[in-house]
Phi, psi and omega in degrees: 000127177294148156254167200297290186213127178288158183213123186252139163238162185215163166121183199263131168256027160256356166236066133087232196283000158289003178283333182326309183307322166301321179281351147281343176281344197255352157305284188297331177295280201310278183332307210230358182280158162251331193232117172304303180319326153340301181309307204296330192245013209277317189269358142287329191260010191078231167269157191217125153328046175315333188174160202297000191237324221222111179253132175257145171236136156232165181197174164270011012321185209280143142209167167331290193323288162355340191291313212284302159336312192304304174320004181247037216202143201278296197224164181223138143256127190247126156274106152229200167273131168230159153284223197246337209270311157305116182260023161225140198310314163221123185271101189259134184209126182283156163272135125208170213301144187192113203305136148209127208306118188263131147297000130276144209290327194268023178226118166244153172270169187285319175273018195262277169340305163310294175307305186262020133329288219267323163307311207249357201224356179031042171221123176236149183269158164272132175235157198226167163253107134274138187216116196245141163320087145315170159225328188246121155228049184271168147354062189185123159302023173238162156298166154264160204304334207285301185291342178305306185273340175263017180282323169281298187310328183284345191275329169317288215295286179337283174322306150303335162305321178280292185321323171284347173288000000 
């Protein structure tokens, strides 16, 4: 039996907005969690329970492994940062699986993931991409203002998602 929905967040939260999935995965815990003690382990274990529907994983990025989870998994959410290089401030986007060659060794994209979901476990969950606008990726747990507030609209937006699911 599939569970409902997995939530991946990724990026560094020791560099200013790239940090922004975390600070929504300590949302969605806060929000949709049974065990507060949750907040304290989530980005030790990998993946984690929040509740009988809904498990988070964080990392500092995408790896392989991650395919095999996926393949368990109803609906999928990717949480990260985007730059200037994206021109809208929260990008909501469906995934679908798609091998695609990165020239670094260690960066997968979320339909890389997808992909190899669907290869090696001939299962992909449906899946979207949220991605929010950074502006500081300097030294620093906190967010800057800009990310903040659209870190709460992404946060709206995910809660609908799920609902609707």
């Amino acid at each position: 039996m599939l569970k409902k929905f997995i939530i991946l967040g990724y990026g560094n939260p020791d560099r200013g907005d790239d940090g922004v999935a975390y600070y929504l995965l300590q949302r969605i815990i806060q929000h949709f969690g049974t065990d507060a003690s949750k907040l304290a382990e989530f980005e030790e274990v990998g993946l984690c329970e929040v509740n009988g529907q809904i498990d988070i994983w964080y990392n500092l990025q995408l790896i392989p492994e991650i395919s095999q989870e996926l393949a368990q998994y109803e609906n999928a959410i990717f949480i990260d940062a985007h730059t200037a290089e994206i021109p809208q401030p929260i990008l909501i986007t469906g995934i679908t699986p798609q091998y695609q060659n990165s020239p670094f060794t260690h960066h997968l994209t979320p339909a890389s993931c997808l992909s190899l979901a669907e290869k090696l476990y001939q299962h992909v969950p449906h899946a979207t991409l949220v991605t929010i606008r950074g502006y500081q990726f300097d030294f620093s747990r906190e967010l800057s203002t800009q990310t903040s507030a659209l870190a709460d609209t992404a946060f709206e937006e995910i809660c609908r998602i799920m609902a609707q699911a």
